[in-house]
C-alpha positions in Angstrom: 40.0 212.1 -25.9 43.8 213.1 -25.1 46.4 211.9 -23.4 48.0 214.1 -20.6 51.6 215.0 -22.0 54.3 216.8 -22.2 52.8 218.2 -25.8 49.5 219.0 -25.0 47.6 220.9 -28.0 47.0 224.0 -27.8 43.1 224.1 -27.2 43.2 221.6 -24.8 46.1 224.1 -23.0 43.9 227.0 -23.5 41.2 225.6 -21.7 43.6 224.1 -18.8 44.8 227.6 -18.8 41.7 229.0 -17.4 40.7 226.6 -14.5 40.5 228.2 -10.8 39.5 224.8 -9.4 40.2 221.5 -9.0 37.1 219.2 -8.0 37.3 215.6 -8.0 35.3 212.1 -7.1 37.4 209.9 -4.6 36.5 206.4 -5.0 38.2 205.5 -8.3 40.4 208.3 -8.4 42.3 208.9 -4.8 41.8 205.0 -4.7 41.4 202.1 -6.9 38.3 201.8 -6.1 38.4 198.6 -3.6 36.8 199.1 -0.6 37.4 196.6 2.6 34.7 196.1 5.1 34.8 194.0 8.0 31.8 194.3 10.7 31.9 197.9 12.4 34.9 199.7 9.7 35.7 200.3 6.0 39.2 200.6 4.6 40.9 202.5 1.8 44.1 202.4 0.2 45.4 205.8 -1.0 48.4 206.6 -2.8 50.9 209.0 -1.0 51.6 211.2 -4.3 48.3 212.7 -4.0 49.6 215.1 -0.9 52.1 216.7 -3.6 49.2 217.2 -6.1 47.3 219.0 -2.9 50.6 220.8 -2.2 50.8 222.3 -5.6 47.2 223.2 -6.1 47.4 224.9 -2.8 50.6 226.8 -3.6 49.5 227.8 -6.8 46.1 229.3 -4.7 43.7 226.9 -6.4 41.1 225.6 -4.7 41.0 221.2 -4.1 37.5 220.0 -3.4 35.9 216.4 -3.4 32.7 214.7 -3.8 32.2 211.4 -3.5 28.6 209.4 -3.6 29.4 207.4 -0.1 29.8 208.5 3.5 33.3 207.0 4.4 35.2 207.9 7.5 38.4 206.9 5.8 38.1 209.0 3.2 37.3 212.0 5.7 41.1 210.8 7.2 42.9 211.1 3.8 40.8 214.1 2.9 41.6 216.5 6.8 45.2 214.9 6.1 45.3 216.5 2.7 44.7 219.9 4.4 41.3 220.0 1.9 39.0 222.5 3.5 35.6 221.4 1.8 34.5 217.8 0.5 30.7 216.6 0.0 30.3 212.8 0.9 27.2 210.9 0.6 25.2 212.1 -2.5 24.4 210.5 -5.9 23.9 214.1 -6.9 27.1 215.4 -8.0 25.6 218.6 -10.2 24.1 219.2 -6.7 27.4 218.5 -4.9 29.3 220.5 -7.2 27.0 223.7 -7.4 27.0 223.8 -3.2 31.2 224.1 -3.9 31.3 226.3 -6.6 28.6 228.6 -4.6 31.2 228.5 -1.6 33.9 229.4 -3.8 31.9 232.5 -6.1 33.1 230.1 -9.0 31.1 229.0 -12.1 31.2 225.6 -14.3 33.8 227.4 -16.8 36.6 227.4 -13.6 36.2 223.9 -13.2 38.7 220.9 -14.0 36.6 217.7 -12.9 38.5 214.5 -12.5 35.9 211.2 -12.4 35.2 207.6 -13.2 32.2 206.0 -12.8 28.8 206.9 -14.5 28.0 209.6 -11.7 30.5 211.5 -12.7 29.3 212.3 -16.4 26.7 214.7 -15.2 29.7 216.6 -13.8 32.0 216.4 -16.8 29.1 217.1 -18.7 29.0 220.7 -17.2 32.4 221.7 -16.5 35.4 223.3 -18.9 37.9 220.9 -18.3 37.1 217.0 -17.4 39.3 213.7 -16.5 38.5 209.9 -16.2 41.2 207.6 -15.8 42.4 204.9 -17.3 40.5 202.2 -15.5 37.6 204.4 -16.2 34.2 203.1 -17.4 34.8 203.1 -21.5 31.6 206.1 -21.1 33.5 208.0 -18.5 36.3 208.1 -21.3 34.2 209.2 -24.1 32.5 212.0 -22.1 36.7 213.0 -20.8 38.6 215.8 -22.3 41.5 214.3 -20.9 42.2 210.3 -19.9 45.3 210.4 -16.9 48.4 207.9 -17.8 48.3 206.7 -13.8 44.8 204.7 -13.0 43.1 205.3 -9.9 44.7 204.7 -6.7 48.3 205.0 -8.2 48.7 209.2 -8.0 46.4 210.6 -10.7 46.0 214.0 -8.7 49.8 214.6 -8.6 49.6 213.7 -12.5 46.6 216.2 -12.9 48.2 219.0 -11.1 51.7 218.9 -12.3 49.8 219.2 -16.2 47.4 221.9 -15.2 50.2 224.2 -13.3 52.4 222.9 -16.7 49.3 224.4 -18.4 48.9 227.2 -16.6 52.7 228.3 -17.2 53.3 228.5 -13.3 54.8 225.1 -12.5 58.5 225.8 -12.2 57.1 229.0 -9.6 55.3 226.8 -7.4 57.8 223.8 -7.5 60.6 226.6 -6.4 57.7 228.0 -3.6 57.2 224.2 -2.5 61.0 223.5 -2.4 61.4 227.0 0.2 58.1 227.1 2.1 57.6 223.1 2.8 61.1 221.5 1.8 63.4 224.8 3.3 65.6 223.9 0.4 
């Protein structure tokens, strides 16, 4: 298991190097995993960091998907708000989920970074090149991670995750300059 860091070694790197998406659970991740329900509605906290980690995957052209096992219209707010074009909500299973996304995308297991938390998310990280848990993660989630986040769920972990990977990928400093111009006009 590694950290996320400025020193990343260099297999770890290699690997980060090759990812074309980004796929990722919500609940546990975007959040920290409380959910409020009152009679007829749910409610979600999210953290506001994530729309930068959005902003640079998009900038750097790589695809942002989401699967999470419940239906939530909350988390269909935060996702259309985030500009992400495809999420799958409702299933237990993810390998399904995530082969229906990489299928869209003409993508294969070795282009995936998966970020997860809970125990139906192993099957995923199982499968992928690159996976995540975070640090609130189930102590399994960890041991099946290539990488454990510094920032727990609900406190930024996809801005975390995409600065790295872009870091990774040698192309951060471009899309931070892009960002600043296209979105900032600074």
């Amino acid at each position: 298991m590694h950290q996320l860091k400025k020193n990343m070694d260099k297999n770890l790197v290699k690997k980060l190097s090759k990812v074309k998406i980004v796929i990722s659970d919500v609940d546990g991740i975007l959040t920290d995993g409380t959910i409020v329900v009152s009679k007829n509605q749910e409610f979600k906290t999210f953290h506001v960091e994530d729309a930068l980690g959005t902003s640079l995957l998009r900038l750097a052209e790589i695809p942002i998907s989401f699967i999470s096992a419940r239906n939530s219209d909350a988390t269909s707010t935060r996702l259309n708000e985030l500009k992400v074009e495809y999420y799958i909500q409702g299933t237990i299973n993810k390998v399904s989920a995530l082969d229906k996304i990489l299928d869209k995308y003409h993508l294969k297991y070795d282009d995936v970074l998966y970020i997860g938390d809970g125990f139906v998310d192993i099957p995923v990280m199982e499968k992928v090149l690159v996976s995540v848990s975070v640090p609130n993660a189930h102590p399994e989630v960890k041991d099946a991670s290539d990488i454990v986040t510094n920032k727990s769920g609900g406190e930024g972990v996809l801005v975390e995750v995409a600065q790295n990977l872009l870091k990774a990928k040698g192309i951060y400093d471009k899309v931070f300059e892009k960002m600043r111009r296209e979105i900032y006009n600074a």
